[in-house]
C-alpha positions in Angstrom: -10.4 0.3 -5.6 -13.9 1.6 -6.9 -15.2 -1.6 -7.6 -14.1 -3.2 -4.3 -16.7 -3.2 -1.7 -15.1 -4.8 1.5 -17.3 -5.6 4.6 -16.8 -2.5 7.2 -14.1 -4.5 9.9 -13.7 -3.6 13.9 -9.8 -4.7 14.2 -9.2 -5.4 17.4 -5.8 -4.7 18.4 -3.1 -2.6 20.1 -1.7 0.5 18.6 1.4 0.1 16.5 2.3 3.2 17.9 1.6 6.3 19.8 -2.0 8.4 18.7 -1.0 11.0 16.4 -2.4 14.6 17.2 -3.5 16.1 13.3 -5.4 19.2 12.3 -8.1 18.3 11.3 -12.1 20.0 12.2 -12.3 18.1 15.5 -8.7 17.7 16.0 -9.0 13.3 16.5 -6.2 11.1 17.3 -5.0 8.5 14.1 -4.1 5.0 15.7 -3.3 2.9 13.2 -3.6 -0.8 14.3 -3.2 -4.5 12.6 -4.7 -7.8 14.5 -5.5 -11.3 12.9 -9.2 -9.3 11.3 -6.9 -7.0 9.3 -5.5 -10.1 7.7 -8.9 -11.6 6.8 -9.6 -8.3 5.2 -6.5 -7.6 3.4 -7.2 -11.2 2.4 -10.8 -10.5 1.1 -10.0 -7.3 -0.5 -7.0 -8.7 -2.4 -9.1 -11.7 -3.4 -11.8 -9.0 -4.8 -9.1 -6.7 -6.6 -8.1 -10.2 -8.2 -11.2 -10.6 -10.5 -11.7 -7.1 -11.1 -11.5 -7.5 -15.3 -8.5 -4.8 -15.5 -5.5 -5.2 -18.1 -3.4 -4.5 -15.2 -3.3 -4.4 -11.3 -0.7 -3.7 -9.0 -0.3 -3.8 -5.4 1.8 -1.1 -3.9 3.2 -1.1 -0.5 3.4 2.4 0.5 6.3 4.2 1.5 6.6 4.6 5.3 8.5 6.9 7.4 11.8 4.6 9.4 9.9 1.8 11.4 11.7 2.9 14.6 8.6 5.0 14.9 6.8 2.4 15.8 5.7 1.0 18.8 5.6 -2.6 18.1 7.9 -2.8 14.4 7.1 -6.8 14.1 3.6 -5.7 13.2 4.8 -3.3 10.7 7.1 -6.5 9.3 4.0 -9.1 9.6 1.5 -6.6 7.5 4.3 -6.2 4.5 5.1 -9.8 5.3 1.3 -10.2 4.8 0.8 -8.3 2.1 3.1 -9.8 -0.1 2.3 -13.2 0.4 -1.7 -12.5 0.1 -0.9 -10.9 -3.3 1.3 -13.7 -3.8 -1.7 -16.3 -3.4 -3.7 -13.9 -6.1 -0.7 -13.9 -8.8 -1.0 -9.8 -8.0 2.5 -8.0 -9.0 4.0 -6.1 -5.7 5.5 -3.4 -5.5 7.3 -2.8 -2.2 7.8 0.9 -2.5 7.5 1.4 1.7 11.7 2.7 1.4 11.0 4.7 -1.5 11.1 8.3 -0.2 13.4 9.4 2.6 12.5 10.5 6.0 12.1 13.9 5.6 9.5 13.7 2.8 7.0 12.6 6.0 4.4 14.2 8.2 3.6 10.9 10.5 4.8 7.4 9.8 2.6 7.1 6.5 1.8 10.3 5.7 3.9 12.5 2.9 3.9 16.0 3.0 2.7 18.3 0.0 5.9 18.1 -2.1 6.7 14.7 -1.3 2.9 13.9 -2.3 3.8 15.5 -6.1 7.2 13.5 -6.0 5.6 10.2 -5.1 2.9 10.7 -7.9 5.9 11.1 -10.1 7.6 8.0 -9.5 4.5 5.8 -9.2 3.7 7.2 -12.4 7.2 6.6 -14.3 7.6 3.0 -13.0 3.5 2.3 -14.5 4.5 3.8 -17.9 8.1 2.0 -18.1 5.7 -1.4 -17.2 3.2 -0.6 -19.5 5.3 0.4 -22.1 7.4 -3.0 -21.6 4.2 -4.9 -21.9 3.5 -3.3 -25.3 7.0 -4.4 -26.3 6.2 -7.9 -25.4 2.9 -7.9 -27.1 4.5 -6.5 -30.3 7.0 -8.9 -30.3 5.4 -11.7 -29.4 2.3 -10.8 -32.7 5.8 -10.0 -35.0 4.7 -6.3 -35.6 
């Protein structure tokens, strides 16, 4: 993400689901939305990550909290449904990972909370090495060392 610099986006759309109330200095409201612009973007973004000269990239999905949460769940659908076609048109490996922890690990709808932050780190961490290390099998196969 550090060499990705995406033109700032006004998404114009409805919430996906009620404002969430956090602690933070001035207390503000989270609405998390996705319109047509948020597909352009993803869009861009992806196409950027693409030819960023990396040995590896991955696209994760994030795990979410149950989308009966939300207030609209076909938008939830259409961004994974978006997401893993744009990364599709960029030959980027996805990983859907959104039913990877289970309910209780969450905060809000996308947020972990300080265990299930360690826990996720974890597994994101275990399923890079067992790809990289897979890789490096390949490679030394495929060079007969």
């Amino acid at each position: 993400a550090p060499k990705v610099n995406y033109l700032p986006w006004a998404v114009k759309a409805d919430p996906c689901m009620e404002s969430l109330r956090i602690q933070v200095p001035q207390d503000s409201a989270i609405n998390i939305l996705y319109g047509d612009e948020s597909k352009i973007m993803m869009r861009e973004y992806l196409g950027v990550l693409s030819q960023v000269p990396a040995k590896e990239k991955i696209v994760v999905s994030e795990p979410r909290m149950d989308p009966a949460v939300m207030k609209d769940v076909g938008r939830q659908k259409r961004f994974q449904d978006d997401l893993q076609s744009v990364t599709a048109e960029y030959g980027l490996p996805f990983w859907d990972l959104q039913d990877a922890l289970p309910q209780e690990d969450f905060l809000t709808s996308n947020h972990l909370n300080h265990r299930s932050h360690r826990k996720f780190a974890r597994m994101l961490a275990d399923r890079i090495e067992a790809q990289l290390s897979e890789k490096s099998d390949e490679t030394v196969k495929a060079t007969g060392g």
